[in-house]
C-alpha positions in Angstrom: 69.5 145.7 -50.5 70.7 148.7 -52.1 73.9 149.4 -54.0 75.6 153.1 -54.8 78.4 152.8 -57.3 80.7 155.9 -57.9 84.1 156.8 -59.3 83.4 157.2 -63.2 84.3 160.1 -65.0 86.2 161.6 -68.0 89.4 160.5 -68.3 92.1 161.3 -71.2 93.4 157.6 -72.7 96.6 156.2 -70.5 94.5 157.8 -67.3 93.1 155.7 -64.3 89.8 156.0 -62.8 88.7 154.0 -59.4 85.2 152.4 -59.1 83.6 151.8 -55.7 80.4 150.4 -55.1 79.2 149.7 -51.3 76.1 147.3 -50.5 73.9 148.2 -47.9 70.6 146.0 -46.8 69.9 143.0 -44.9 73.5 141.2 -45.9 74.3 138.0 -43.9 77.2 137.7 -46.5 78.5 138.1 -49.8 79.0 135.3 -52.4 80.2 137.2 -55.1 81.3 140.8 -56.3 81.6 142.2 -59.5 81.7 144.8 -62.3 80.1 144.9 -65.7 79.8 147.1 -68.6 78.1 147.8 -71.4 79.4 150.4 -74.0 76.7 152.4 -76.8 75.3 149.9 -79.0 76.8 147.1 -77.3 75.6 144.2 -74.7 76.6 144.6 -71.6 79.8 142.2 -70.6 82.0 141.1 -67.8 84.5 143.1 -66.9 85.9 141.5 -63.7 84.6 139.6 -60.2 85.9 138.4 -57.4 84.7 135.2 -55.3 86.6 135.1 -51.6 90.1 135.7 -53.2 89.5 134.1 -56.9 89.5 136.9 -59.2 88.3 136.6 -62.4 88.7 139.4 -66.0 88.2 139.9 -69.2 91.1 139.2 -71.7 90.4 142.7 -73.0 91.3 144.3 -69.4 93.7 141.9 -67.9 96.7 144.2 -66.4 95.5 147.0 -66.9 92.2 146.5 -64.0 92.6 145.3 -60.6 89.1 144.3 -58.8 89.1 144.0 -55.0 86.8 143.7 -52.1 85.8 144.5 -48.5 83.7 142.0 -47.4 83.1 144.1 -43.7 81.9 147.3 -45.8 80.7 145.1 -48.1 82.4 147.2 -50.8 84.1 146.5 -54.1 86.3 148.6 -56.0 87.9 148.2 -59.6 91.3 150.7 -60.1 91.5 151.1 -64.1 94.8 151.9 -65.2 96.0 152.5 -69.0 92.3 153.5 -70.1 91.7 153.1 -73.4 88.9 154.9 -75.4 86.9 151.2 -75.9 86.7 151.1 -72.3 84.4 153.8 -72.7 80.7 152.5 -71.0 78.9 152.0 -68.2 79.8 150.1 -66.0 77.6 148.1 -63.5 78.3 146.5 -60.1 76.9 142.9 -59.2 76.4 141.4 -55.7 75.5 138.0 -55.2 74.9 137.3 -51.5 72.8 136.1 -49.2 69.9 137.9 -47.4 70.6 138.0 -43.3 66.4 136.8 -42.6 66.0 134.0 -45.2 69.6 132.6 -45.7 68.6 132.1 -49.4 70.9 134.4 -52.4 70.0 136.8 -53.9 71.9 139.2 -56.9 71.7 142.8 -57.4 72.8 145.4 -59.8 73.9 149.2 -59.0 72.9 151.8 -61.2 75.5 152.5 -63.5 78.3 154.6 -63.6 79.6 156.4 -66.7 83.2 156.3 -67.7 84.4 158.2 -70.4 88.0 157.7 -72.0 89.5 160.7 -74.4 91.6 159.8 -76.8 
């Protein structure tokens, strides 16, 4: 299983930025979706997931980011709105689903895509 995030960028602060990241592999299904992020100097953190239709954020970026998913492109997206320069990092995407051959799960990380909030 493979995963290709994309979206980040340099953004002035108040901007929005929208984070995509597709899984592609032997998927029978997906358990759980989510993004991370880990700014310089720091460990990385949760920044939101989503389980069927249960979403779940940080306090720091509650309405301000909206996660979703599409379970058929086996995709998930986070739209950041309001950005703030401590939201600067990079942020990770996490799949936790379960392989099409041996039914057992399995969790993966994408590579990392930089965002970058101006003030």
């Amino acid at each position: 299983v493979q995963l290709q995030a994309s979206g980040g960028g340099l953004v002035q602060a108040g901007g929005s930025l929208r984070l995509s990241c597709a899984a592609s592999g032997s998927i029978l299904g997906v358990r759980e979706m989510g993004w991370y992020r880990q700014a310089p100097g720091k460990q990385r953190e949760l920044a939101a997931t989503i389980t069927g239709g249960d979403t779940e954020y940080a306090d720091s970026v509650k309405g301000r980011f909206a996660i979703s998913g599409d379970n058929a492109k086996n995709t998930v997206y986070l739209q950041m709105n309001s950005l703030k320069p401590e939201d600067t990092a990079v942020y990770y995407c996490k799949f936790r689903v379960v392989g099409r051959r041996t039914l057992l799960e399995y969790q993966y990380w994408g590579q990392g895509t930089l965002v970058t909030v101006s003030s």
